[in-house]
Backbone as CSV, one residue per row, in Angstrom:
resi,resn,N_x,N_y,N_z,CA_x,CA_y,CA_z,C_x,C_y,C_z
1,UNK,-7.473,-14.717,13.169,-8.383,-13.788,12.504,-9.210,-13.068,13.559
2,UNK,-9.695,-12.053,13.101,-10.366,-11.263,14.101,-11.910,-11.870,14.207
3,UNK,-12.117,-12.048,15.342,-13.680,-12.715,15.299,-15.099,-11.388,14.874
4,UNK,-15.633,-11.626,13.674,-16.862,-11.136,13.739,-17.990,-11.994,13.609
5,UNK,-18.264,-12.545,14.357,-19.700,-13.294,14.633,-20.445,-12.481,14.682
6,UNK,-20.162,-11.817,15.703,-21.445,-10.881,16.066,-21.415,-9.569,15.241
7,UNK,-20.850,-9.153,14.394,-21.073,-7.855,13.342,-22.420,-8.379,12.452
8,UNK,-23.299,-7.311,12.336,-23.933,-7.398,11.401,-23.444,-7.691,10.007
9,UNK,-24.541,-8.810,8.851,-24.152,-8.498,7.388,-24.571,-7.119,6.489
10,UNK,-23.739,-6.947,6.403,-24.067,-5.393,5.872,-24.177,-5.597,4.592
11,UNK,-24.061,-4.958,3.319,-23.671,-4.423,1.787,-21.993,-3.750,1.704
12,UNK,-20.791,-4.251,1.072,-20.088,-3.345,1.748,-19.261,-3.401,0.046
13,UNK,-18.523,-2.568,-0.447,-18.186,-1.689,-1.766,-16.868,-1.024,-1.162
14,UNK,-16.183,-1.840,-2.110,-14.200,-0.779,-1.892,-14.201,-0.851,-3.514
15,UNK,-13.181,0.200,-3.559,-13.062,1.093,-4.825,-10.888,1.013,-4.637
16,UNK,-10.271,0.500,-5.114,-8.677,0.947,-5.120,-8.512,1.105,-6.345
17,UNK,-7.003,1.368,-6.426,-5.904,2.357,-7.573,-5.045,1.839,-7.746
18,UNK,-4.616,1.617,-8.886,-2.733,1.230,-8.953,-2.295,1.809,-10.271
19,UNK,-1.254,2.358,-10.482,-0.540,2.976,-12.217,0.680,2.159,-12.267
20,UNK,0.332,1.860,-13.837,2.257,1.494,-13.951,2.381,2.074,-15.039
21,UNK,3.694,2.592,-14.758,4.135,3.957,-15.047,5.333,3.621,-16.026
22,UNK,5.003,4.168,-17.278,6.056,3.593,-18.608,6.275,4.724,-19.683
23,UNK,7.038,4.300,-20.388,7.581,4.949,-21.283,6.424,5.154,-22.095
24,UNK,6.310,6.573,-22.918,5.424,6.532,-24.197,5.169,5.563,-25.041
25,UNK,6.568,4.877,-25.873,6.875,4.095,-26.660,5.981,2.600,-26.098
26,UNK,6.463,2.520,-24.818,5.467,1.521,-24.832,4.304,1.116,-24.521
27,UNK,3.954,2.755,-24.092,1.945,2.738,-24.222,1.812,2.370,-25.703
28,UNK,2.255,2.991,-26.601,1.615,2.963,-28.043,2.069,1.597,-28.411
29,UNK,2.824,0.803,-27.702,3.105,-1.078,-28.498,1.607,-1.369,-27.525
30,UNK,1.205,-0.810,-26.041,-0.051,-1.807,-25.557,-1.015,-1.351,-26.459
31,UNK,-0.872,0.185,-26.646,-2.028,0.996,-27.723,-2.304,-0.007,-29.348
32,UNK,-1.504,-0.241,-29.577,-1.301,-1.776,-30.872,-1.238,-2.975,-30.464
33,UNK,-1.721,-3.146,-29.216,-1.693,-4.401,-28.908,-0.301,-5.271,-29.797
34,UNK,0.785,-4.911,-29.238,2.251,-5.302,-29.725,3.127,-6.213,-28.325
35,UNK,2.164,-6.177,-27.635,2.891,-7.029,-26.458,3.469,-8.487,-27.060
36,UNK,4.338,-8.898,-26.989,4.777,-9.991,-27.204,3.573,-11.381,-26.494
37,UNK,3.264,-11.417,-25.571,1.847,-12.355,-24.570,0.688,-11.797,-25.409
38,UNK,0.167,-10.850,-26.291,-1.589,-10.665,-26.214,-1.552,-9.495,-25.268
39,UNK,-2.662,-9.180,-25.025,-3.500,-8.086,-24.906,-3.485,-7.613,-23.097
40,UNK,-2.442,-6.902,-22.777,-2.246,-6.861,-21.490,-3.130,-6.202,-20.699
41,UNK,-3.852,-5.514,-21.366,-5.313,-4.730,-20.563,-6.076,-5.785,-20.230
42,UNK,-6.430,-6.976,-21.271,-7.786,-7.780,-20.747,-7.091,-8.846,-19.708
43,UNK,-5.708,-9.288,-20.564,-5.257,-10.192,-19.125,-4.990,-9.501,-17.925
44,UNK,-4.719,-8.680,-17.588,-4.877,-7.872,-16.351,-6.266,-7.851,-15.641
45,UNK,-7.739,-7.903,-16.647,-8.258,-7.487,-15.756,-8.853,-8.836,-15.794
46,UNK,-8.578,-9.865,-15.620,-8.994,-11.308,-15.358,-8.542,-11.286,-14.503
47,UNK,-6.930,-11.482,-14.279,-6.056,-11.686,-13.140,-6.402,-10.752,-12.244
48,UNK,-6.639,-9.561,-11.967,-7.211,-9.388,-10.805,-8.369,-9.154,-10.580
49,UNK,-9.437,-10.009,-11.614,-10.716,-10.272,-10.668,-10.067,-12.078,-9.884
50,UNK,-9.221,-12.820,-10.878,-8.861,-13.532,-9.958,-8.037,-13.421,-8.436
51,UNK,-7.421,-12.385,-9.211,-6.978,-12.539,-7.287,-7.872,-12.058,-6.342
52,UNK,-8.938,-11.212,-6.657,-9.633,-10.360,-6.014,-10.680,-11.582,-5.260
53,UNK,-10.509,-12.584,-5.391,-11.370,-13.818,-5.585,-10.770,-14.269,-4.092
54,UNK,-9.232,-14.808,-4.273,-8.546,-15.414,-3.872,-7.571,-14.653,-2.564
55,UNK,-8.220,-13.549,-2.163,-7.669,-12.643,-1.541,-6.772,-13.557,-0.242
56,UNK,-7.962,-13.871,0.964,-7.600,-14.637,1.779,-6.645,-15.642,1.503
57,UNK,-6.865,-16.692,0.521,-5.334,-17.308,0.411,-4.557,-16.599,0.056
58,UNK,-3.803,-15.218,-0.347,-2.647,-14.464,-0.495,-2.580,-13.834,1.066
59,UNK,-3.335,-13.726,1.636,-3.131,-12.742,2.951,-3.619,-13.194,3.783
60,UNK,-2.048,-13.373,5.207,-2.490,-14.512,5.901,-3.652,-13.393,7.437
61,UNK,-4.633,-14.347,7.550,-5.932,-13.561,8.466,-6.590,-12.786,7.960
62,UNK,-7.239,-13.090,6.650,-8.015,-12.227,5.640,-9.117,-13.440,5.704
63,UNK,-10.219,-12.455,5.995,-11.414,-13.430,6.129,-11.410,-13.441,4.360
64,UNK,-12.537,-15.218,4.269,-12.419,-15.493,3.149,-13.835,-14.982,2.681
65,UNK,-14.145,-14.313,1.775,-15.668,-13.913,1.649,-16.320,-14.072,0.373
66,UNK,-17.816,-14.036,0.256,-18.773,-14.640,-1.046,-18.665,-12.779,-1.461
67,UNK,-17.775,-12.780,-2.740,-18.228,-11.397,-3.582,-18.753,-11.552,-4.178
68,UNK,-19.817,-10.677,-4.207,-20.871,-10.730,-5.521,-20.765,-9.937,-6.379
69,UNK,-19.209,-9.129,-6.716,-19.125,-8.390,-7.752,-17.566,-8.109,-8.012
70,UNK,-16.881,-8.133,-8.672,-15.609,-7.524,-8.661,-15.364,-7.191,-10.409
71,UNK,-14.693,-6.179,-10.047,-14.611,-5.905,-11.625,-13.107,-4.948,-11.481
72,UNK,-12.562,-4.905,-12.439,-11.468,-4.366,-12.768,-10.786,-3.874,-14.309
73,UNK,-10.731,-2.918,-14.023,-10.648,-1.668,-15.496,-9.039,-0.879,-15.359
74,UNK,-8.334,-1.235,-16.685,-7.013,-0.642,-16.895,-7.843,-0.287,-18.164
75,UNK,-6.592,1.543,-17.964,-6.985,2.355,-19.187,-5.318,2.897,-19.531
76,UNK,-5.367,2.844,-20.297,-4.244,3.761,-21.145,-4.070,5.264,-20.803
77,UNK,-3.093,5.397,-20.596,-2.683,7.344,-20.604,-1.116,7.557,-20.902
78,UNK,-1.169,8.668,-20.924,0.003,8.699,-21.952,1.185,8.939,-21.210
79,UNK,1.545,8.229,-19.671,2.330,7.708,-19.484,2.138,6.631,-18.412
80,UNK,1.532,5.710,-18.941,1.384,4.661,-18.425,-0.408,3.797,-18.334
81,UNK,-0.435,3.012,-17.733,-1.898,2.519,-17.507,-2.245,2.375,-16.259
82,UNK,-3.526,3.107,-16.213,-3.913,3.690,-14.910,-5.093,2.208,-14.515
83,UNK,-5.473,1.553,-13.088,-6.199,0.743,-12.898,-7.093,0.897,-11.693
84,UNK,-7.987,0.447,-11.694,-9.193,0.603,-10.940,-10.041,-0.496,-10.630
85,UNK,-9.935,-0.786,-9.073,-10.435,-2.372,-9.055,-11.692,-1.968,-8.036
86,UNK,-13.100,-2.538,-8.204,-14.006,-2.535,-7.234,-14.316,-4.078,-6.464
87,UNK,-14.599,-4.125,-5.564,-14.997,-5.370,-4.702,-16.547,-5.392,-4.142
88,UNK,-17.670,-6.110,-4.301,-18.585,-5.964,-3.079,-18.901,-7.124,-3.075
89,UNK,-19.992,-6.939,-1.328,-20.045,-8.208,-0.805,-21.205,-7.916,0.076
90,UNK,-21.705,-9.059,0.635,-22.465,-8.792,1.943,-22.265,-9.562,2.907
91,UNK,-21.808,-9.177,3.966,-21.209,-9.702,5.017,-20.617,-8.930,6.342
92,UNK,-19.721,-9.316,7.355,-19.699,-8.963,8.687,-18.082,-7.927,8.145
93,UNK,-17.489,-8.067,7.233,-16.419,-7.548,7.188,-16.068,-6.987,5.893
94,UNK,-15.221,-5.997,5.639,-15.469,-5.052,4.346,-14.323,-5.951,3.431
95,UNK,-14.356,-5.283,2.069,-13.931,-5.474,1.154,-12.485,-5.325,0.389
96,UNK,-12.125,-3.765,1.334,-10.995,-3.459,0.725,-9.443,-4.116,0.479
97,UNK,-9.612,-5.471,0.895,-8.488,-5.826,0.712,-8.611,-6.422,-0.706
98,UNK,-9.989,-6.963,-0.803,-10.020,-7.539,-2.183,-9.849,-6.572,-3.057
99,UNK,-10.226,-5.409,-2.852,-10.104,-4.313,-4.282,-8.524,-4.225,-4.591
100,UNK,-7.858,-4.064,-3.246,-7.025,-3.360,-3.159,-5.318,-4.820,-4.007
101,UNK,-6.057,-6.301,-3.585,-5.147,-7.299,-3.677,-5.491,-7.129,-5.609
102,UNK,-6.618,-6.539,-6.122,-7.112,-6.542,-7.193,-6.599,-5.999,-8.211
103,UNK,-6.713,-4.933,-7.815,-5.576,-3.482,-8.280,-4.249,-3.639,-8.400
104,UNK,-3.230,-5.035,-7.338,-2.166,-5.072,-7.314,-1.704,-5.487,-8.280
105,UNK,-2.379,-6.972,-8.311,-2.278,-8.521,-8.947,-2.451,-7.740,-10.778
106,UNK,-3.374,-6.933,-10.890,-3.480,-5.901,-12.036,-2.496,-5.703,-12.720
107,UNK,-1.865,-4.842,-11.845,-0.225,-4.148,-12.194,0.759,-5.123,-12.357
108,UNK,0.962,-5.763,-11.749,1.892,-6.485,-11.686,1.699,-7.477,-13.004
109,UNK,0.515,-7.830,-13.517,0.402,-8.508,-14.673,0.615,-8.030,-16.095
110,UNK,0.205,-6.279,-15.851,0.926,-5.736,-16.491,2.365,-5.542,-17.149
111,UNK,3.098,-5.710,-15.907,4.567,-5.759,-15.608,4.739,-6.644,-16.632
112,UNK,4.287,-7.951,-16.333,4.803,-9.520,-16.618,4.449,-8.881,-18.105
113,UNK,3.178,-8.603,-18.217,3.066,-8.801,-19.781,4.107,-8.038,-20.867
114,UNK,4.529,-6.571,-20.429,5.107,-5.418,-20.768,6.457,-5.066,-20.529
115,UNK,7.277,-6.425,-19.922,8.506,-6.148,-19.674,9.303,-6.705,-20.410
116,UNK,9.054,-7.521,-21.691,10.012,-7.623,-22.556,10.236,-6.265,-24.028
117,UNK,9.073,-5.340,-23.761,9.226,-3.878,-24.052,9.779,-3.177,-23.260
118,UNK,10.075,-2.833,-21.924,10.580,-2.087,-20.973,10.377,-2.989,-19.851
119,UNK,11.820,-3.045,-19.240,12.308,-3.435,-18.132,11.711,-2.372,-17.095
120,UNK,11.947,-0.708,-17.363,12.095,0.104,-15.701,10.914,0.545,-15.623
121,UNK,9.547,0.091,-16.023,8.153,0.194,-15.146,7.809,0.323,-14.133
122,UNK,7.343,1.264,-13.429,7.323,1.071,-12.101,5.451,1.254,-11.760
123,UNK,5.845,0.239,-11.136,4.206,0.168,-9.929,4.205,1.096,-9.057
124,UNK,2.883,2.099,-9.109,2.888,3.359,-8.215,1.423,3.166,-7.827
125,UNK,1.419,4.330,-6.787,-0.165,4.850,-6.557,-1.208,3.588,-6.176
126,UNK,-0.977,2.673,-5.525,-1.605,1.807,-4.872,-2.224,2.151,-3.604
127,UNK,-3.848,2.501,-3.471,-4.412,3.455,-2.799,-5.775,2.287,-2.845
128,UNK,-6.625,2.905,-1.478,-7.690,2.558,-1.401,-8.382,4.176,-1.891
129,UNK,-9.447,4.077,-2.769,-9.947,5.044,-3.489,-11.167,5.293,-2.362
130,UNK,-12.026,4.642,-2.132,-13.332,4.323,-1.363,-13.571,3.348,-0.713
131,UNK,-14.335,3.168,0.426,-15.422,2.364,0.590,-16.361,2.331,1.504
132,UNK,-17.334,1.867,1.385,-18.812,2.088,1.983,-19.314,0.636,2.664
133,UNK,-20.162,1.001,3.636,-20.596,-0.351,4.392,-19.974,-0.486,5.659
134,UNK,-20.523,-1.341,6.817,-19.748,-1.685,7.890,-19.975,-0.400,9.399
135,UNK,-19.735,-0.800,9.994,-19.532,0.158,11.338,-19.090,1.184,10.913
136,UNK,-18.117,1.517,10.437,-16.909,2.883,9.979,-17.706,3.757,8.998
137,UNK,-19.170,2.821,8.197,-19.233,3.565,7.221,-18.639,3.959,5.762
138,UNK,-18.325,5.336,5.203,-18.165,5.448,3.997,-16.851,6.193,4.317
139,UNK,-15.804,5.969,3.173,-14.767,6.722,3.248,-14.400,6.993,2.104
140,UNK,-13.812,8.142,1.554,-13.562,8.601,0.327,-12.119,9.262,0.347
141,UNK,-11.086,9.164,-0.364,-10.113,9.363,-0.218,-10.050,10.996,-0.572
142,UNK,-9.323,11.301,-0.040,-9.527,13.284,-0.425,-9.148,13.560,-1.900
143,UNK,-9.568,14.748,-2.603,-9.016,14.776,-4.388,-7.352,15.104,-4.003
144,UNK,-7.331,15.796,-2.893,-5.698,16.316,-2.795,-4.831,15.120,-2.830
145,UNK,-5.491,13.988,-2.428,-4.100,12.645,-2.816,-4.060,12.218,-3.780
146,UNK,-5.033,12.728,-4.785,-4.991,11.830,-6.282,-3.958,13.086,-7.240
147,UNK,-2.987,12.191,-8.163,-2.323,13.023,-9.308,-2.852,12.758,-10.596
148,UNK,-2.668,14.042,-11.318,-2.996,13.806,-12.234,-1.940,13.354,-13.273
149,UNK,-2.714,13.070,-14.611,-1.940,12.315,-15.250,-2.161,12.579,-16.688
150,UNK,-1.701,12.484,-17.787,-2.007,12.423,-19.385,-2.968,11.688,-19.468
151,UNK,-3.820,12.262,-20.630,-4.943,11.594,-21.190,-4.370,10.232,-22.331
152,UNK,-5.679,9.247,-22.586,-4.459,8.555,-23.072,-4.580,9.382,-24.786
């Protein structure tokens, strides 16, 4: 692992992205909550505040860190469900892996939940959106890399 002893504890806030990208038909079975498992929006966003938790044990030399916030929001659109994971913390080293392991673990639970409706889902757009805090400061991803998408 990379040694930061000596970095200051800062405040530090990551913001990532992930879509999984589906058929109409089977937005409107998550839109009716018709998943065969329950309710794939809320189990999604458990599972990746859990992983968002658990970052360092998924990724090997990921400092392990005290978050004091993580939250994670899947929304419906009308081709697919779009997700949004935040991380913060205070400490010598930033966040974004947790947002970003957050956002994954998201999608992918999605998958699990939504693939006995559709098999060819695909996981896209896995992006660090923001983040603030640390030596480097604030970073914001430009609007030119974000696509747009159907409302849901």
């Amino acid at each position: 692992m990379v040694d930061v002893t000596a970095k200051p504890a800062t405040s530090r806030t990551a913001v990532a992205h992930s879509f999984v990208r589906m058929q109409r038909a089977t937005v409107g079975s998550v839109r009716r909550l018709k998943s065969p498992k329950g309710d794939p929006l809320e189990i999604a966003r458990i599972a990746g505040i859990t992983a968002a938790k658990r970052t360092s044990e998924l990724i090997p030399l990921c400092h392990p860190l005290a978050l004091t916030h993580v939250d994670v929001r899947a929304k419906l659109c009308q081709n697919g469900i779009e997700i949004t994971s935040s991380a913060t913390a205070t400490g010598p080293t930033g966040v974004e892996m947790e947002a970003l392991v957050g956002a994954s673990v998201a999608a992918l639970t999605i998958y699990d939940m939504c693939k006995a409706l559709e098999r060819g889902m695909e996981i896209t757009e896995l992006y660090l959106v923001k983040k603030s805090g640390g030596r480097s400061g604030t970073y914001v991803r430009s609007a030119a890399g974000a696509r747009k998408r159907g409302k849901a």
